[in-house]
N, CA and C of each residue as an Amber inpcrd file, in Angstrom:
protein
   534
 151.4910000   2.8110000 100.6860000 150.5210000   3.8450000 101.0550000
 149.7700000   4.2400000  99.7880000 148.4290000   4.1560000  99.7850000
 147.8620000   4.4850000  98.9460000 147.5630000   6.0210000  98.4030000
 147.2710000   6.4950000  97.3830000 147.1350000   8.1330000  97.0850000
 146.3320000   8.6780000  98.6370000 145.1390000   8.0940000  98.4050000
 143.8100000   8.4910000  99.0920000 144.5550000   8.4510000 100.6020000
 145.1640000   7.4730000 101.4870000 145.6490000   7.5770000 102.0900000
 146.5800000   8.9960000 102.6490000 147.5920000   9.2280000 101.5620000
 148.7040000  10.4360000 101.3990000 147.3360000  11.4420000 101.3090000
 146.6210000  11.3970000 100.6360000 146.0500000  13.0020000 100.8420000
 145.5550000  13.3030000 101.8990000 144.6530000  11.9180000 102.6370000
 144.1840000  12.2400000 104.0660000 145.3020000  12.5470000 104.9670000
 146.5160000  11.7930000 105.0380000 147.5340000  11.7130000 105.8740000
 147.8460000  13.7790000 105.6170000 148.1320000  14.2200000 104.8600000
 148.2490000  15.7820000 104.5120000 147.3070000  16.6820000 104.9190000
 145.8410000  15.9760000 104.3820000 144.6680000  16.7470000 105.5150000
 144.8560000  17.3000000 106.7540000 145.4270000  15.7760000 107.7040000
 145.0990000  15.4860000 108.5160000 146.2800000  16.9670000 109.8420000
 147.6120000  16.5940000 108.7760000 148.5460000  17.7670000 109.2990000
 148.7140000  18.8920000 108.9350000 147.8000000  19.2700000 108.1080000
 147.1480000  20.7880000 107.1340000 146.3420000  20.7840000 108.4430000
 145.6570000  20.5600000 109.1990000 144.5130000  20.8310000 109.9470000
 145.5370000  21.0540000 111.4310000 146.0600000  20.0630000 111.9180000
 146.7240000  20.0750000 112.9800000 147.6410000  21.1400000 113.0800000
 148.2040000  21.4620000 112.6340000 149.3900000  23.1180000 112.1770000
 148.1450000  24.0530000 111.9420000 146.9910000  23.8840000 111.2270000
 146.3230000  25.1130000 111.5500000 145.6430000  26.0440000 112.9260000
 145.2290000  24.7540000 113.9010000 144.6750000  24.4770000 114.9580000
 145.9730000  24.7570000 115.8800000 147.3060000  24.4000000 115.6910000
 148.3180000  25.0120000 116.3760000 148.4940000  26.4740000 116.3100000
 148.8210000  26.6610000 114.9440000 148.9280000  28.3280000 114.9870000
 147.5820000  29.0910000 115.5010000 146.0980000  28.9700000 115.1060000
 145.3090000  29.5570000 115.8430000 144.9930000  29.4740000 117.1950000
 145.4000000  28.4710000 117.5270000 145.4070000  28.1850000 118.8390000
 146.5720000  29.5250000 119.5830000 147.8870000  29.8320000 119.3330000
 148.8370000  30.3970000 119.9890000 148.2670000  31.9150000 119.3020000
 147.3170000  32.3590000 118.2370000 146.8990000  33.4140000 117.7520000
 145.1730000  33.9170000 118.6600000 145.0450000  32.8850000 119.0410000
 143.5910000  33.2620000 119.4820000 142.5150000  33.4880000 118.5870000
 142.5600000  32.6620000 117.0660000 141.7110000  33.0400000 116.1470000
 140.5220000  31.2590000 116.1930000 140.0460000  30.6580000 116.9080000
 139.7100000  29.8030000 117.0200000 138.9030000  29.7650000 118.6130000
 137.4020000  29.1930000 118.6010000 136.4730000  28.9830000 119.4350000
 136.5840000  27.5660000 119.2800000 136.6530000  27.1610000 121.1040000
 136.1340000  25.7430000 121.6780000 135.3540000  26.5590000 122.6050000
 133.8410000  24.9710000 121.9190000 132.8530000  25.0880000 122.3040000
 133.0290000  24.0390000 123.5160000 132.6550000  24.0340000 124.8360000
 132.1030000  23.0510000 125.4970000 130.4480000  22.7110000 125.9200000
 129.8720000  23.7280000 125.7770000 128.5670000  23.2350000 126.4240000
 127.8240000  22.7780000 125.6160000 126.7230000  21.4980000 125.9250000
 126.1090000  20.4090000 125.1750000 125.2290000  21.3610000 123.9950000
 124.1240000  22.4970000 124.8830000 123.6790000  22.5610000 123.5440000
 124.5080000  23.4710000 122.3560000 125.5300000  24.1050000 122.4750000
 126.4540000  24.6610000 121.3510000 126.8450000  23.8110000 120.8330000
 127.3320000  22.8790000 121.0180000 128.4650000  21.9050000 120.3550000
 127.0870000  21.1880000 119.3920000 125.9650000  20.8380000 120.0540000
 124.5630000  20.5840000 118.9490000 124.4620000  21.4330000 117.9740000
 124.4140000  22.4150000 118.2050000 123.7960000  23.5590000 117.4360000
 125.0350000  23.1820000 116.0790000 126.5050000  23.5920000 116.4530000
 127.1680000  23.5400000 115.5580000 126.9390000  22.0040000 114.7250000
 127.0360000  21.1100000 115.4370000 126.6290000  20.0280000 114.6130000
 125.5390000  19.6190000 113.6550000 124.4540000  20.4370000 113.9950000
 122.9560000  20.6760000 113.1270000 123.2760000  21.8350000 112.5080000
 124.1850000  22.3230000 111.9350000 124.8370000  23.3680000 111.0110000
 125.6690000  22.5360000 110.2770000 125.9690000  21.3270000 110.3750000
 126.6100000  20.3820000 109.8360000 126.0090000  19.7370000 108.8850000
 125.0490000  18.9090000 109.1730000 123.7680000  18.1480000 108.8040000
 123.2940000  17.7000000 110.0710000 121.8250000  17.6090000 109.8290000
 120.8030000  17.3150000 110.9320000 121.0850000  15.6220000 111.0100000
 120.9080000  15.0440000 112.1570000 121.3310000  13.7410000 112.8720000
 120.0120000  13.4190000 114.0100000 120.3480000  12.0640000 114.4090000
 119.5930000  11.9640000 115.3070000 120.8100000  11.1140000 116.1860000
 121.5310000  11.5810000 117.1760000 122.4520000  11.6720000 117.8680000
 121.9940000   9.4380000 118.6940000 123.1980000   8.6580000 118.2970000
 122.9060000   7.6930000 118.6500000 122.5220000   7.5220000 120.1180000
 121.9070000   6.7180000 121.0030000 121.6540000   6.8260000 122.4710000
 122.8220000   6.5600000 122.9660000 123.0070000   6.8510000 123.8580000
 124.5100000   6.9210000 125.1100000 125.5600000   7.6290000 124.7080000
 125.1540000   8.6700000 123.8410000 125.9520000   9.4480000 123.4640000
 126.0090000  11.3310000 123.9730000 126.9490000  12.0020000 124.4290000
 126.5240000  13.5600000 124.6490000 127.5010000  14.2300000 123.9910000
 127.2840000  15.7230000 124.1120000 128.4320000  16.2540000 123.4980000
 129.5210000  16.6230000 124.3200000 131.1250000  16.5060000 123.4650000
 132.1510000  16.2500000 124.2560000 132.6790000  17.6050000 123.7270000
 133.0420000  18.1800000 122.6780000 133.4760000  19.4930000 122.1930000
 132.9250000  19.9580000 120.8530000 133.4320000  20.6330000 120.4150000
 133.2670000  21.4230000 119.2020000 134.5930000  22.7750000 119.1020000
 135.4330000  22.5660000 117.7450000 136.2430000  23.8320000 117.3450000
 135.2630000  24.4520000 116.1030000 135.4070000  25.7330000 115.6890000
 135.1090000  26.7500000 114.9560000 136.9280000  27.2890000 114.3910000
 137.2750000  26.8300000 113.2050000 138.5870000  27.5910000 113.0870000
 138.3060000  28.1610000 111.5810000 138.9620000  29.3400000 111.2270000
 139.4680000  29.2200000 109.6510000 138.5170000  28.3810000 108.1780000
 137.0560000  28.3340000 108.9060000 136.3150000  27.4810000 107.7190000
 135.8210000  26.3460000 108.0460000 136.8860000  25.8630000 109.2370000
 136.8060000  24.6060000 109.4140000 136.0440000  24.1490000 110.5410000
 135.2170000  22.8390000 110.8630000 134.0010000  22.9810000 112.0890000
 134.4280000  21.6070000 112.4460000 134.7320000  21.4750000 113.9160000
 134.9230000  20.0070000 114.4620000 134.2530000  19.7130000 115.1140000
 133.0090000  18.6050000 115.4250000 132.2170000  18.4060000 116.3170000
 132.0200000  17.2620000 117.0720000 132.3840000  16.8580000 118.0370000
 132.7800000  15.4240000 118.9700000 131.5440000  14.8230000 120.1850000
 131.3770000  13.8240000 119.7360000 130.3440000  13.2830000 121.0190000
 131.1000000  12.1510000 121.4530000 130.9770000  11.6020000 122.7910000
 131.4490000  10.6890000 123.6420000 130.3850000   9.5280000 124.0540000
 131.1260000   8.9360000 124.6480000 129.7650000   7.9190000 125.3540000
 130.0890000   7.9310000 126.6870000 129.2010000   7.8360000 127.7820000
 129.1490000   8.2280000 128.9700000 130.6690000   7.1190000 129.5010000
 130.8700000   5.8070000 128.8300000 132.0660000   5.3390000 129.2730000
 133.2360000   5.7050000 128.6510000 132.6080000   6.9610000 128.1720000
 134.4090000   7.7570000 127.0460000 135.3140000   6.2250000 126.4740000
 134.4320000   5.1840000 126.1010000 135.2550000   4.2110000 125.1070000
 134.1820000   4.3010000 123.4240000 133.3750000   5.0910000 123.5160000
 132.5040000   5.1750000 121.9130000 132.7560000   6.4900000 121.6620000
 133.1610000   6.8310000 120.6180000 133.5680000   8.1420000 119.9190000
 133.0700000   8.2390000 118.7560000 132.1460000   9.1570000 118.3700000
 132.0330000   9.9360000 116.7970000 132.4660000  11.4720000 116.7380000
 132.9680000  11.9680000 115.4000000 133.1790000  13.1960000 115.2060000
 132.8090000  13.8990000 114.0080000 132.8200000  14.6430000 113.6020000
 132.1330000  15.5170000 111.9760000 133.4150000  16.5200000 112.6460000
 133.8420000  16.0740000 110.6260000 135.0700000  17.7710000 110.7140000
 134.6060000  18.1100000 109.0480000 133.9800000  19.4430000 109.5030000
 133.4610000  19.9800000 108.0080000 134.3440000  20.8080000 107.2440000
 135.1090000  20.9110000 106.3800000 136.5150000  21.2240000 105.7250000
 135.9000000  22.9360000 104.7930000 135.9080000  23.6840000 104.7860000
 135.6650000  24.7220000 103.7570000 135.8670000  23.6330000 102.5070000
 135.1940000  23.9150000 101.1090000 134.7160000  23.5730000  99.8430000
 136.2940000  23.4000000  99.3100000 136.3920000  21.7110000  98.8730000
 137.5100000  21.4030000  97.9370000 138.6550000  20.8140000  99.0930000
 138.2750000  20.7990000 100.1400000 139.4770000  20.6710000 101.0670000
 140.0030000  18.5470000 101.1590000 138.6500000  18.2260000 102.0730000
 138.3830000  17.0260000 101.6470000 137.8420000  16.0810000 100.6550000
 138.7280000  15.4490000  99.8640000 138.1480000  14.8940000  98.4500000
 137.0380000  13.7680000  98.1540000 135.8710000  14.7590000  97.6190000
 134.6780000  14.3990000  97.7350000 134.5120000  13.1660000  97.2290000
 133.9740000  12.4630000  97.0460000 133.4870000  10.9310000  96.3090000
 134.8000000  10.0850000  96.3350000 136.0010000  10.0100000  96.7200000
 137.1460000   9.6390000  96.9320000 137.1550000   8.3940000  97.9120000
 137.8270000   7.6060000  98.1440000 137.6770000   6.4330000  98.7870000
 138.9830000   7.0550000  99.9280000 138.3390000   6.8720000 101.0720000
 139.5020000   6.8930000 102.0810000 139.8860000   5.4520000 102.5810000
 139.9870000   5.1260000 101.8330000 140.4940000   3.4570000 102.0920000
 141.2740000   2.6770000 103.5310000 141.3200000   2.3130000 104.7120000
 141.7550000   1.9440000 105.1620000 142.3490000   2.9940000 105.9860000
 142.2350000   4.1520000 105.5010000 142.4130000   5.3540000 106.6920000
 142.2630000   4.9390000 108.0530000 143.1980000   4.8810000 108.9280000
 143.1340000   4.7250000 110.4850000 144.3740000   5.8570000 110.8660000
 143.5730000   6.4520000 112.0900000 144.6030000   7.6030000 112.3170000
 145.0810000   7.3250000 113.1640000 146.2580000   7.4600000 113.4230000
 146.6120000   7.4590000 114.9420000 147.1820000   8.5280000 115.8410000
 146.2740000   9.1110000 116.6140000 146.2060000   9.8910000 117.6190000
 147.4250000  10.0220000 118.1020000 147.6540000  11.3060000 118.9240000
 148.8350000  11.4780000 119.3350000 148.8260000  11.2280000 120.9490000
 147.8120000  10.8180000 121.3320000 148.0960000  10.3690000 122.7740000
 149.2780000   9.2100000 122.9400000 148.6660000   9.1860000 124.1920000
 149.1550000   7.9860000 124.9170000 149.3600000   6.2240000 124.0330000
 147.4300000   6.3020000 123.4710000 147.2280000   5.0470000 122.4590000
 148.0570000   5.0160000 121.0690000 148.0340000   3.9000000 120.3950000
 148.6590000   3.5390000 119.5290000 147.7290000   2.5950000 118.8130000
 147.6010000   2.6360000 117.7690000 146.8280000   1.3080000 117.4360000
 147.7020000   0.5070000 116.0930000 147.2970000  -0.5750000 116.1720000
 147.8030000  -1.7060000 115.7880000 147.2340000  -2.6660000 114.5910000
 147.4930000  -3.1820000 113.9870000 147.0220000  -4.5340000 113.3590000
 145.5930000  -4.3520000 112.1770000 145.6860000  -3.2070000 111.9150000
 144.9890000  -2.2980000 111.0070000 144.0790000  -3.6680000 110.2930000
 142.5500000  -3.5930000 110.0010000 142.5130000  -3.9890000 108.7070000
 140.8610000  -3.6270000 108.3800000 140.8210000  -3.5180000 106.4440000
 139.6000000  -2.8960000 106.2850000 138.0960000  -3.6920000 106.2950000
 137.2030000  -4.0800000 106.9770000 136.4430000  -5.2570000 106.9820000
 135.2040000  -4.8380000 105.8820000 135.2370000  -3.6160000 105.6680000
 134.4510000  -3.4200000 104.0490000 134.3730000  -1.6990000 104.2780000
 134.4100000  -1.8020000 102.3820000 133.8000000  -0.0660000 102.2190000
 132.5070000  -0.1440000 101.2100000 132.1320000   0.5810000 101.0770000
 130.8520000   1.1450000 100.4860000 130.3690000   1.9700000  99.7380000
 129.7690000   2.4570000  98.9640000 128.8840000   4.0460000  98.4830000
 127.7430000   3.9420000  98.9100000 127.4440000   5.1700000  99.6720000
 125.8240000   4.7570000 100.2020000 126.0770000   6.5560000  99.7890000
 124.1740000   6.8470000  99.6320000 123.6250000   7.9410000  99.4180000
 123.1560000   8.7590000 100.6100000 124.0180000   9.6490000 100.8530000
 123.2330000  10.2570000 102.4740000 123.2940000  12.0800000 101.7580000
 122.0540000  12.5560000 102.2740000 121.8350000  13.5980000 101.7050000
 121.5940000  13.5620000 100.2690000 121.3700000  13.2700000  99.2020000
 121.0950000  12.9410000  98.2870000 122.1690000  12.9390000  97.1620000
 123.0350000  12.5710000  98.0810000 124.5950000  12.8670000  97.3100000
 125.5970000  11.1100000  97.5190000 126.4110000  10.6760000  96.8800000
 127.5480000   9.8120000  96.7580000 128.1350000  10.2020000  98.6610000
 128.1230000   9.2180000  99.0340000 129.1150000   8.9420000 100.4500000
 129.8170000   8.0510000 100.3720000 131.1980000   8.0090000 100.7720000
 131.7300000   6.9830000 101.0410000 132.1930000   6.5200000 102.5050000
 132.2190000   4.8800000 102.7780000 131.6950000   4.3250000 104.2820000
 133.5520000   3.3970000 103.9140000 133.8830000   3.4050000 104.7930000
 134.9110000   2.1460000 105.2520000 134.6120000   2.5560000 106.6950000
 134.6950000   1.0600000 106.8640000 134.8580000   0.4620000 108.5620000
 136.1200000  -0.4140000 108.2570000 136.9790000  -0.2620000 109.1800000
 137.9740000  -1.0980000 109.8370000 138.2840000  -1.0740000 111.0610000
 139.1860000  -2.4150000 111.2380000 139.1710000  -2.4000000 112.8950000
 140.6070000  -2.4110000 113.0660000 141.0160000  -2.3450000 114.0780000
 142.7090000  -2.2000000 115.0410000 142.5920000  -2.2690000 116.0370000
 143.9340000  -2.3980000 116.7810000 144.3790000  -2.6040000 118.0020000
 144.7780000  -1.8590000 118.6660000 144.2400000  -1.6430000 119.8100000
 144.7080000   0.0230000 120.5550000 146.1010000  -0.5860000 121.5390000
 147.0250000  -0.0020000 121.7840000 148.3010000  -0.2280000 122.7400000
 148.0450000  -1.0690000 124.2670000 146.3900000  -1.4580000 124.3650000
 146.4100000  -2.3000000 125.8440000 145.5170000  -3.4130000 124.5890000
 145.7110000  -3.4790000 123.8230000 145.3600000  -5.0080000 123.2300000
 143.9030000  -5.0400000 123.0290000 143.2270000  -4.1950000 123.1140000
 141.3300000  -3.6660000 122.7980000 141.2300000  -3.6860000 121.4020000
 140.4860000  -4.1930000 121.3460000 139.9680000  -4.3600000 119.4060000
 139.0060000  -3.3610000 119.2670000 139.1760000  -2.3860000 118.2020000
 138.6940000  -1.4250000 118.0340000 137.9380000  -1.6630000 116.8180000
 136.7220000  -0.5380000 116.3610000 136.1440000  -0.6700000 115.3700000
 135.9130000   0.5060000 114.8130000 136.3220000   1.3480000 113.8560000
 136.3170000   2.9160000 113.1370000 135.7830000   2.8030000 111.5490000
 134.1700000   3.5160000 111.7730000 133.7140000   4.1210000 110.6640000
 134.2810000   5.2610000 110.3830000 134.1580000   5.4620000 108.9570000
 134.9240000   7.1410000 108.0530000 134.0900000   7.0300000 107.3660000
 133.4800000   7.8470000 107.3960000 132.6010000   8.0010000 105.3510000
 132.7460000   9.8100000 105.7020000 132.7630000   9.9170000 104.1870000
 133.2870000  11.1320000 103.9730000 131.9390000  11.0220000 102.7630000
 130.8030000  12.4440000 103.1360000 129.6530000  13.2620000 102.7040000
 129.8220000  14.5830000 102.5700000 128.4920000  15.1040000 101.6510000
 128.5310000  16.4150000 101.0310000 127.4180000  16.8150000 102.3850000
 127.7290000  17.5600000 103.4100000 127.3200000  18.4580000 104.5280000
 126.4870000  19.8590000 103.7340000 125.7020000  20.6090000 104.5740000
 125.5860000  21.4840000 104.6520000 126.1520000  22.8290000 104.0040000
 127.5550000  22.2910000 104.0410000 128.2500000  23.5350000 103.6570000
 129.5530000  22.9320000 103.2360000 129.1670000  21.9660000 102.8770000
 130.6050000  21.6130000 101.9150000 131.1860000  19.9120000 102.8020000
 131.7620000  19.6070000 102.5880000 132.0780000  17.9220000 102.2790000
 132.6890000  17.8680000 103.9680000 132.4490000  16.4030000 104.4030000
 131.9410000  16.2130000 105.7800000 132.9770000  14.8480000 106.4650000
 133.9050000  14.8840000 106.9910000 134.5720000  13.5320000 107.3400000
 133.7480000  12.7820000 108.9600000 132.9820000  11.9250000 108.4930000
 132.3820000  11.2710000 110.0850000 133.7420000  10.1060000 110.2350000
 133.6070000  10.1300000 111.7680000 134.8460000   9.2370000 111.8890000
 133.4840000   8.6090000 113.3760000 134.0690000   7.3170000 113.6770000
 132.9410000   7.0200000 114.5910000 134.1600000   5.7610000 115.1790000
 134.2940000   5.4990000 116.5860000 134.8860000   4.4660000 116.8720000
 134.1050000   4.1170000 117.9220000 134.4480000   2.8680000 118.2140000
 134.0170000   2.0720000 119.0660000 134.5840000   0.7180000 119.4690000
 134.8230000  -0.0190000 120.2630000 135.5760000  -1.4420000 120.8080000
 134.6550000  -2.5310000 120.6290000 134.8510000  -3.3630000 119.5640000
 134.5350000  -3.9620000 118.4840000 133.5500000  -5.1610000 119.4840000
 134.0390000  -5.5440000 120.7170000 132.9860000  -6.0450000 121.4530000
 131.3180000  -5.1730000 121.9170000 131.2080000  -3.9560000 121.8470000
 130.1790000  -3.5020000 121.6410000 129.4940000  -2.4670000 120.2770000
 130.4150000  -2.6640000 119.2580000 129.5450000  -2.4560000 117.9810000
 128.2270000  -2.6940000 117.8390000 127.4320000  -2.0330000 117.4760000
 126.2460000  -2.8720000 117.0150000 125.9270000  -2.1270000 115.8920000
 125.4610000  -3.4740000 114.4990000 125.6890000  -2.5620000 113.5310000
 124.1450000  -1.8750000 113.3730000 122.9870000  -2.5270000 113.4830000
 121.7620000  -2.2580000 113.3380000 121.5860000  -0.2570000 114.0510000
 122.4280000   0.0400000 115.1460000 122.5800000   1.3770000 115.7990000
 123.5890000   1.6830000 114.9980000 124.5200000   1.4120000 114.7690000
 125.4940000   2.1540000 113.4930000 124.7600000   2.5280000 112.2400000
 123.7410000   1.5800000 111.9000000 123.2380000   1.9070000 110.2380000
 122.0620000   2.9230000 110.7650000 121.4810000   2.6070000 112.0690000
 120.2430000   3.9420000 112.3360000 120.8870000   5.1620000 112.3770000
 122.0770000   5.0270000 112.7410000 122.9120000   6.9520000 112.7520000
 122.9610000   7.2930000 111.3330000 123.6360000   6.0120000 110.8610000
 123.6630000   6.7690000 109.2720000 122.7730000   7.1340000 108.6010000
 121.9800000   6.3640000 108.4100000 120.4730000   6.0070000 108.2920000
 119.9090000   7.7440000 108.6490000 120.1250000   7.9820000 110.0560000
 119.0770000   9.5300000 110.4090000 119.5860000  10.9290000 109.8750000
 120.9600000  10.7780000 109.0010000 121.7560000  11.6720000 108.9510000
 121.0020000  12.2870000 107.7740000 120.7120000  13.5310000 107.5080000
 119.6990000  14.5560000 106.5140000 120.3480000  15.6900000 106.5610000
């Protein structure tokens, strides 16, 4: 396990225990309706939302801003989780980061098919895509680049089933992100 790995892996259950306890405290807003869950996301950084995509939720907790879109066949997923300042480590390589959800799925057979530095907002981003195997044998495909947002440093996570990737619409999202 790599550092970068261990710190996301700590993020990841620093966030989940926070979202538990506010959750049983009542100090935390879920958003459902399309244009809130926008709004919060253009408080994020401004986007131009890929086509076949709507909004699926949005949390408000403790600093922290989660914002989720779906695709009308709920198999394409992107998200923005904006961390209060210092939380997520900025210019840092999240290397091979694949999370695995606590559902039902499981994924499998991990591997990183490239990372990157690209400039979004006029700042250092970092991009890994890798792909895995979800628990019914679907080949998956998950962007992470982790950017300097609006209001402090920005984890995009973006998946999709590697038979309908397309990267030319993957690089226009990144591409529109300001």
């Amino acid at each position: 396990m790599t550092r970068n790995n261990f710190i996301v892996g700590v993020l990841v259950v620093l966030l989940v225990c926070g979202l538990t306890v506010s959750a049983t405290q009542g100090l935390w807003k879920l958003l459902t309706d399309s244009a809130r869950v926008h709004n919060l996301a253009q408080r994020i950084a401004a986007f131009d939302l890929p086509e076949g995509y709507q909004a699926d939720y949005a949390v408000e907790m403790l600093g922290y801003s989660i914002v989720a879109y779906k695709s009308a066949n709920e198999h394409n997923h992107l998200a923005f989780l904006q961390a209060p300042p210092g939380v997520i480590p900025e210019g840092q390589m999240i290397e091979g980061f694949i999370p695995n959800d606590r559902t039902a799925v499981t994924w499998h057979d991990a591997t990183v098919v490239h990372a990157e530095q690209r400039t979004i907002r006029d700042q250092a981003a970092t991009i890994t895509v890798s792909d895995r195997t979800n628990s019914e044998g679907q080949r998956y495909r998950s962007l992470n680049m982790v950017f300097e947002g609006r209001e402090g440093a920005v984890l995009l996570v973006m998946n999709q089933p590697v038979s309908t990737w397309d990267d030319a619409a993957v690089e226009a999202f990144i591409t529109s992100i300001r």
